[in-house]
C-alpha positions as CSV (number, residue, x, y, z in Angstrom):
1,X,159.7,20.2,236.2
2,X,159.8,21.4,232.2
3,X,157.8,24.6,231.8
4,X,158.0,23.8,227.5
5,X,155.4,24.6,225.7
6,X,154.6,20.7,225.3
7,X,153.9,20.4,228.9
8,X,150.7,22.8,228.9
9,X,148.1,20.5,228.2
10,X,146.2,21.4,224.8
11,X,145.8,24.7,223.5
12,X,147.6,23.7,220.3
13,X,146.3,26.9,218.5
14,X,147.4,29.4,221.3
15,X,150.7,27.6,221.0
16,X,150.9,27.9,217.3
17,X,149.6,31.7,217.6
18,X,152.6,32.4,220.1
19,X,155.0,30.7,218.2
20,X,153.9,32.2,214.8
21,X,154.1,35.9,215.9
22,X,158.1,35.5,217.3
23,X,158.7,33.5,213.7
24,X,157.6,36.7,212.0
25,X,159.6,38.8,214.2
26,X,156.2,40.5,215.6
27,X,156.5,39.2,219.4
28,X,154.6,42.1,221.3
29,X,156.1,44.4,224.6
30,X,152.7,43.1,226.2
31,X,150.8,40.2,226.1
32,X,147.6,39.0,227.9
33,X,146.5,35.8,227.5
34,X,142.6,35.5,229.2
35,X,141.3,32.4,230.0
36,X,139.3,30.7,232.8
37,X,140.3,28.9,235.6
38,X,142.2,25.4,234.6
39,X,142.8,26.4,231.2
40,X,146.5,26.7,231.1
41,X,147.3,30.8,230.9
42,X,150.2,30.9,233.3
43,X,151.9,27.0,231.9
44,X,151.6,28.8,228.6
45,X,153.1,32.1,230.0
46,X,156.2,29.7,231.2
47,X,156.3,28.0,228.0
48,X,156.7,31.5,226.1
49,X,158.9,32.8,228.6
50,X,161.3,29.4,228.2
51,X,161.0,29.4,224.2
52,X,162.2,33.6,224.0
53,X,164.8,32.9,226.6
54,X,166.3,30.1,225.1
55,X,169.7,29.6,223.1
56,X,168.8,26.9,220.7
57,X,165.0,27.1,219.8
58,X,163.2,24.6,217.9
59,X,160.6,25.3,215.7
60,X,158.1,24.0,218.2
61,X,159.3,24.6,221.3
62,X,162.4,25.5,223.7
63,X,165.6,23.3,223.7
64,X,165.5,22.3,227.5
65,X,169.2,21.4,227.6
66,X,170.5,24.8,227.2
67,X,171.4,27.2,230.5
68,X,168.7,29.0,230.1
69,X,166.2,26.5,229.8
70,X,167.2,24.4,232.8
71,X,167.6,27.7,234.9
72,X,163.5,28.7,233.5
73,X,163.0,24.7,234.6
74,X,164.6,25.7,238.2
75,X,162.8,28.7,238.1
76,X,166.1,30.8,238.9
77,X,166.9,32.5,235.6
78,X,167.5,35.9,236.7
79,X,165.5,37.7,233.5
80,X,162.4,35.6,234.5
81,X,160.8,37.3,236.8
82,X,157.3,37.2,238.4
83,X,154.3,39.4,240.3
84,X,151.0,37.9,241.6
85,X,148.8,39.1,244.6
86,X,149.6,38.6,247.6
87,X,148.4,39.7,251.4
88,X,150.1,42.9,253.7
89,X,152.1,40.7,256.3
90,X,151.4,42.1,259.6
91,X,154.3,44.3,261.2
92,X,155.8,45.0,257.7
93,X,155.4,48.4,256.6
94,X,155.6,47.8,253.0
95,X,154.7,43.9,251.6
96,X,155.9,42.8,248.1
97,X,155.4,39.7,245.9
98,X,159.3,39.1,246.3
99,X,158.4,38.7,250.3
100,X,156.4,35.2,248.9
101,X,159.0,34.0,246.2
102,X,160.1,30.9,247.8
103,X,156.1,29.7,248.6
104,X,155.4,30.8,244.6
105,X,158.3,28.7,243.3
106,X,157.6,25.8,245.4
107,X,154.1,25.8,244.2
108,X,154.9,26.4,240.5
109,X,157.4,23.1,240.5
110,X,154.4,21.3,241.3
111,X,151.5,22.7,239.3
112,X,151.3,25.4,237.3
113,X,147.3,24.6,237.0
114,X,145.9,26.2,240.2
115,X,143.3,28.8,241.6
116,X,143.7,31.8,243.9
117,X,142.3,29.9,246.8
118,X,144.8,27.1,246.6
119,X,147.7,30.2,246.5
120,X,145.9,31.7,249.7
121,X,146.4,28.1,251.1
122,X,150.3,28.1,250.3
123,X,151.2,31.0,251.8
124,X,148.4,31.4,254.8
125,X,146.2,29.4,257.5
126,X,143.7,32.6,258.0
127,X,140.9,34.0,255.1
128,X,143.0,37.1,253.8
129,X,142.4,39.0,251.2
130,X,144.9,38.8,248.1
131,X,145.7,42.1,247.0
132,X,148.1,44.3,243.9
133,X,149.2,47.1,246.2
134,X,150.5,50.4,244.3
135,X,154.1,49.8,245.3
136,X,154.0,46.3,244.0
137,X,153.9,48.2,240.8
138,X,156.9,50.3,241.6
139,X,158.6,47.0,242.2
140,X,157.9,45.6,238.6
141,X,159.5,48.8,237.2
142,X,162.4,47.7,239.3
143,X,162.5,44.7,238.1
144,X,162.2,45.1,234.2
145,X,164.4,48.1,234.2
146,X,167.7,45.9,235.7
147,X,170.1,45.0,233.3
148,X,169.6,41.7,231.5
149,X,171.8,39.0,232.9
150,X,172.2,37.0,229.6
151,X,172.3,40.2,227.5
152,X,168.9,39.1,226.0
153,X,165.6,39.7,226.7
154,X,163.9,39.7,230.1
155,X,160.3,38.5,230.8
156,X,157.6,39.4,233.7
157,X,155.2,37.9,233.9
158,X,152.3,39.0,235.9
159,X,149.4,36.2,237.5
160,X,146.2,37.2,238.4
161,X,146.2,41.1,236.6
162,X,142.6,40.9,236.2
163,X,142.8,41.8,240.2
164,X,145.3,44.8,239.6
165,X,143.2,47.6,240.9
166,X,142.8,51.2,239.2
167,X,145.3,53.1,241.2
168,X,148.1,49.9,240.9
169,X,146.5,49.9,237.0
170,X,147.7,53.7,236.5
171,X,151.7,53.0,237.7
172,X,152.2,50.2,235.5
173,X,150.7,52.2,232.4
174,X,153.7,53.9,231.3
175,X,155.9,51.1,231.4
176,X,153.1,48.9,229.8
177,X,153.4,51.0,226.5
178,X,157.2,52.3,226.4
179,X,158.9,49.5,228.4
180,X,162.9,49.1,228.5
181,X,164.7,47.3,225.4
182,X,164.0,44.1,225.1
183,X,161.3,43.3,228.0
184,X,158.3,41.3,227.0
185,X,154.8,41.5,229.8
186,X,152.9,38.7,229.9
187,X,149.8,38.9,231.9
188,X,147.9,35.8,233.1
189,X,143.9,36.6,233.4
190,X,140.7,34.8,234.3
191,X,138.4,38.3,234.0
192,X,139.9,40.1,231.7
193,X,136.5,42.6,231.9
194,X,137.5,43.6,235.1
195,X,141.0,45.7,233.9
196,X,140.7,49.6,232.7
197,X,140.9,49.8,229.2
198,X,143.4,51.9,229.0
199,X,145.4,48.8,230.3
200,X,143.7,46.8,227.5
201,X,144.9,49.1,224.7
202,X,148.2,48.3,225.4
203,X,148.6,44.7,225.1
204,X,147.7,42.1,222.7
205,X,144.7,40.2,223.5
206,X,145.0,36.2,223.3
207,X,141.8,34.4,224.1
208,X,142.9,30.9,226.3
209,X,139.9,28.1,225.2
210,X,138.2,26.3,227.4
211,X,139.6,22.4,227.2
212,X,138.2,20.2,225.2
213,X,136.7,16.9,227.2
214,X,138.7,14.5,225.2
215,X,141.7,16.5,226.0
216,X,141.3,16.4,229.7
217,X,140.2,13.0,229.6
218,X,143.5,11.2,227.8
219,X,145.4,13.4,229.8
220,X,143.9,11.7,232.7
221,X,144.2,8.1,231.1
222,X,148.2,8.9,230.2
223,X,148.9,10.0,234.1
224,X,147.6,6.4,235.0
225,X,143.7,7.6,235.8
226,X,141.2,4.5,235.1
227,X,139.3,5.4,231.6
228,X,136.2,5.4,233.5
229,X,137.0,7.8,236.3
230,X,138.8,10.2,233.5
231,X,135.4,10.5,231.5
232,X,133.3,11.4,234.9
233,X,136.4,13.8,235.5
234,X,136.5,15.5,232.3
235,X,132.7,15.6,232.5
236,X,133.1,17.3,235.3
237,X,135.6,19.6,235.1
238,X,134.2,21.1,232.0
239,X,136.8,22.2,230.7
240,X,138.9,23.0,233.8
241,X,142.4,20.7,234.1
242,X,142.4,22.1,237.8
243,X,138.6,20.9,238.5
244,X,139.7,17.2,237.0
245,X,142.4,16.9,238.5
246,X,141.1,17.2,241.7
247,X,138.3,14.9,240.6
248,X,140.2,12.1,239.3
249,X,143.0,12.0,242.8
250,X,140.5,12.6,245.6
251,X,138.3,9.2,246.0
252,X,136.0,11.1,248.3
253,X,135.5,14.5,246.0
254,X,131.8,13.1,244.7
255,X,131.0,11.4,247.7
256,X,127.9,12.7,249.5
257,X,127.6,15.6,247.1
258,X,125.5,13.6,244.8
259,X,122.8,12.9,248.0
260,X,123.3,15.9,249.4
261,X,122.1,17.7,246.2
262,X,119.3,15.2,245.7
263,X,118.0,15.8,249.2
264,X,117.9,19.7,248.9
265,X,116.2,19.7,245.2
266,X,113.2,17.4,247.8
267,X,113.2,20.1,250.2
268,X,113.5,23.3,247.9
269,X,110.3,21.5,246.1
270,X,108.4,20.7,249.5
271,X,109.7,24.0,251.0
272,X,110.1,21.8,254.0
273,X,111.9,24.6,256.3
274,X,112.8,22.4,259.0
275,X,114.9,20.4,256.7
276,X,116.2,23.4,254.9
277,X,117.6,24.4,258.1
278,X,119.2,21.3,259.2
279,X,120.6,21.1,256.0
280,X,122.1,24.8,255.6
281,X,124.1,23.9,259.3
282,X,125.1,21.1,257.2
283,X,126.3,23.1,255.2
284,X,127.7,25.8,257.5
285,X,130.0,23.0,258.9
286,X,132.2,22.7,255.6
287,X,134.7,24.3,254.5
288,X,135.1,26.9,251.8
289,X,136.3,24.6,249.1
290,X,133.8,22.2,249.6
291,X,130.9,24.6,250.1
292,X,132.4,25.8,246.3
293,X,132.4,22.2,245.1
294,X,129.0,21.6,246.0
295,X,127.7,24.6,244.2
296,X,129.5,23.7,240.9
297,X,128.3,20.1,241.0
298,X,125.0,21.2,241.9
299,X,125.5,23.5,238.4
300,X,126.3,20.4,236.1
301,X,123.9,18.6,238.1
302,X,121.3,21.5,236.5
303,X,123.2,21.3,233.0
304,X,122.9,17.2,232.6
305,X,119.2,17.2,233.7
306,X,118.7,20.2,231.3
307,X,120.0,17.9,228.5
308,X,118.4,14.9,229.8
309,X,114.8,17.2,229.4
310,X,115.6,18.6,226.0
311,X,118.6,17.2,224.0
312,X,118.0,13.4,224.8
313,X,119.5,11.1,226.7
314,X,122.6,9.8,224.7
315,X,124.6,13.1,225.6
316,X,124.2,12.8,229.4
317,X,126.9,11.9,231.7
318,X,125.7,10.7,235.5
319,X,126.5,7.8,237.6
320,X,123.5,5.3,237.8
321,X,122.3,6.8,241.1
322,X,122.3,10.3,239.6
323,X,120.5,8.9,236.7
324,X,117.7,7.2,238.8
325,X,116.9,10.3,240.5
326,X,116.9,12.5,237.2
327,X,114.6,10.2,235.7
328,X,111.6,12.1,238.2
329,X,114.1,15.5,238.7
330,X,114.7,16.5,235.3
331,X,111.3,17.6,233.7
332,X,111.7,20.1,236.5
333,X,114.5,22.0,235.0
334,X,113.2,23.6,231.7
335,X,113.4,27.0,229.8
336,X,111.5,28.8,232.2
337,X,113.5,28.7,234.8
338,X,117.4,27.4,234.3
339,X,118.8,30.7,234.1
340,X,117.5,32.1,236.6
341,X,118.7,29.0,239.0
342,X,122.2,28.6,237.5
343,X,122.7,32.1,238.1
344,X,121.5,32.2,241.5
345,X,123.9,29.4,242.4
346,X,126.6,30.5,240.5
347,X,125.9,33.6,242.3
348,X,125.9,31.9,246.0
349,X,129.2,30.0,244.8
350,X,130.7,33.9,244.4
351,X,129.5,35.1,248.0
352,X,131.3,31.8,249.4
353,X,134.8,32.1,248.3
354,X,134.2,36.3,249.8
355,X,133.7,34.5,253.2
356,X,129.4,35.4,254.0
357,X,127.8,33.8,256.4
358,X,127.1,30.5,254.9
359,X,123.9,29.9,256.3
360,X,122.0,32.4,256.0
361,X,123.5,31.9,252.4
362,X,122.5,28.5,251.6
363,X,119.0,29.0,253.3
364,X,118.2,32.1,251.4
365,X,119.1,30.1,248.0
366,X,116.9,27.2,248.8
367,X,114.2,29.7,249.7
368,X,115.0,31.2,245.8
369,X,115.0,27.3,244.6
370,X,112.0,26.4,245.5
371,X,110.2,29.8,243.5
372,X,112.2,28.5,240.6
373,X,111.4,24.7,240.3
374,X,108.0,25.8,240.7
375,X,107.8,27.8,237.9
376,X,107.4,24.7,236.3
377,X,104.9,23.6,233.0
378,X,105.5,20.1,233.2
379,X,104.1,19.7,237.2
C-alpha cells in the first residue's frame, strides 16, 4: 500500500495547496481538511503525513524508497500517529483508540476511502455507538509530546473530529494552539459545522471537493471496471469514490432497488396502505446499509427525474427500465415539492444509520410522500 499523494484519487488543487504552503515554509501546527464522505480527506492526510516525514522529497510528492516512507507505507513509523472514535469495550475501565490499532491499520492497507459504518463493522458485530471520550484526548497529548524518533517532525492525525464532543473539544484546545516543536495536527472531517469554534480558530481550514464524475469514472475504467458500468457508478456515487466503488464491485448493489423504488412512488401516489405496509416490513427485513442505499438511490432517482422534468433529457443518466418508468414519474417531481421530498428522505436516511425503528420509519415517510407528489400542477 503507497499512502503518496498520487494515490488519492483527484483533488489536484488540494494537493497543490498542501504542497505550496510547506514550499513556502508556511506548513501550519493544525490542519483540517473538511470534505464529504468519499472524497479523499484521510488518503490526503497520509499523503501529507508521508511527504513531511520523508528524507528525499520531490517536488510533487514523497520519495517512497526512503525509511520513512516505506515505514508511513507499513504504517509503523513511530512519529505517525493516529486517533479516531471508537466504542468503551465492556470490562475495561478506560478504552482508547490504541486498544483498536491493529483493526485500524488493517483497514487502512486496504482502503483509506471508507465510512464510519464500515469502521463499526471492522472492529464490532453489535450497533455501538462510536465515541471521542475525554481521556482519548489525554492520550493524544501523550502521544505528540514523546520525543520524535527520527529527530523530525511527528504527525497525528485525527479521523472523524467533527464527532469530537465539547468536553473532549476543550482538552485538546491547548495543545491545538501551542503544540510541542515540530508537531503538525491534521484533522480529517465530514461536518466540519458540528466542531466549537474555538476549535475552528485554531487550524487552517482546507475545503476537500466533491469528485468530479469523469474522475471517478477513469478511475473505475483504469482498475479494470467496464466503461459502461463506471459511467452508472460515477453517476451514482456523485461524487463519492466510496459510493462507486461499492457500485462498480457488487453485481447485486442496483438490483431490486430500482423496482422497489418504482413500486413505492405507485403506492405513495395511490396511498394504498395495505401495500405501504407490506412494503415497510420489506423494508424492516434489511439491513442498515441497504436500508441507507435505498434511500440515496431513491435521492438520485428524485435528482434525474428532476432533470428529466426541467433541464432535458440529454443530461439524464438511467438504465432503460428506469427511463421507461420516468417517462409517466417525472412530471411529478417539480419545484413545488423536491425539497421538501429530498429532505424528508435524506432525513429518514439519518434516523437509519441511529438505529429507529425502521418501520414505523419507512411507513411514516410514504405517508409524507404521498402529500408531496400531490402537491403536484402537472396532475
Amino acid at each position: 500500500m503507497s499512502f503518496a499523494f498520487q494515490s488519492v484519487i483527484g483533488q489536484s488543487t488540494v494537493k497543490s495547496r498542501l504542497l505550496h504552503s510547506y514550499k513556502e515554509g508556511r506548513v501550519p501546527h493544525a490542519i483540517l481538511l473538511n470534505g464529504q464522505e468519499g472524497t479523499g480527506g484521510l488518503g490526503l492526510a497520509l499523503g501529507l503525513a508521508r511527504y513531511l516525514l520523508c528524507e528525499n522529497k520531490g517536488e510533487e510528492d514523497s520519495c517512497g524508497q526512503c525509511k520513512s516512507c516505506r515505514a508511513v507505507d507499513s504504517l509503523q513509523h513511530p512519529d505517525l500517529h493516529f486517533s479516531f472514535p471508537f466504542f468503551n469495550q465492556t470490562g475495561s475501565e478506560k478504552t482508547f483508540s490504541d486498544d483498536f490499532m491493529a483493526a485500524w491499520r488493517k483497514m487502512l492497507l486496504s482502503t483509506t476511502y471508507f465510512n464510519t459504518e464500515f469502521w463499526i463493522s471492522q472492529i464490532t458485530k453489535d450497533n455501538k455507538q462510536l465515541l471521542f471520550p475525554v481521556h482519548e484526548a489525554n492520550n493524544i497529548a501523550k502521544k505528540v509530546f514523546l520525543k520524535s524518533f527520527y529527530n523530525g517532525p511527528k504527525v497525528m492525525i485525527i479521523w472523524m473530529a467533527d464527532m469530537i464532543k465539547e468536553d473532549t473539544s476543550n482538552k485538546l484546545l491547548k495543545i491545538l494552539e501551542e503544540p510541542p516543536a515540530q508537531t503538525i495536527f491534521i484533522l480529517v472531517t465530514e461536518s466540519m459545522e458540528q466542531m466549537l469554534p474555538t476549535v475552528l480558530s485554531r487550524v487552517q481550514q482546507v475545503h476537500v471537493p466533491l469528485l468530479q464524475q469523469q474522475e471517478i469514472e477513469a478511475q473505475l475504467i483504469k482498475e479494470e471496471v467496464s466503461p459502461e458500468r463506471a459511467q452508472l457508478a460515477a453517476a451514482f456515487a456523485n461524487g463519492n469514490w466510496w459510493k462507486a466503488q461499492q457500485f462498480a464491485e457488487n453485481d447485486d448493489f442496483n438490483e431490486g432497488l430500482d423496482e422497489f423504488f418504482q413500486q413505492w412512488m405507485r403506492m405513495c401516489y395511490k396511498k394504498d396502505l395495505f401495500q405501504i405496509t407490506e412494503q415497510s416490513n420489506t423494508f424492516q427485513g434489511w439491513g442498515r446499509e441497504i436500508q441507507k442505499q435505498f434511500f440515496e438511490y431513491a435521492l438520485e432517482q428524485v435528482r434525474q427525474n428532476l432533470m428529466k422534468n426541467y433541464v432535458g433529457e440529454d443530461l439524464v443518466q438511467m438504465t432503460p427500465g428506469e427511463w421507461e418508468f420516468a417517462t409517466k414519474f417525472s412530471k411529478f417531481i417539480n419545484h413545488f415539492n423536491v425539497e421538501d421530498l429530498m429532505n424528508a428522505i435524506a432525513k429518514a436516511s439519518y434516523y437509519v444509520a441511529r438505529n429507529v425503528n425502521s418501520k414505523l420509519l419507512f411507513t411514516q415517510l410514504s405517508l409524507d410522500v404521498h402529500q408531496m407528489l400531490r402537491r403536484n400542477t402537472y396532475a
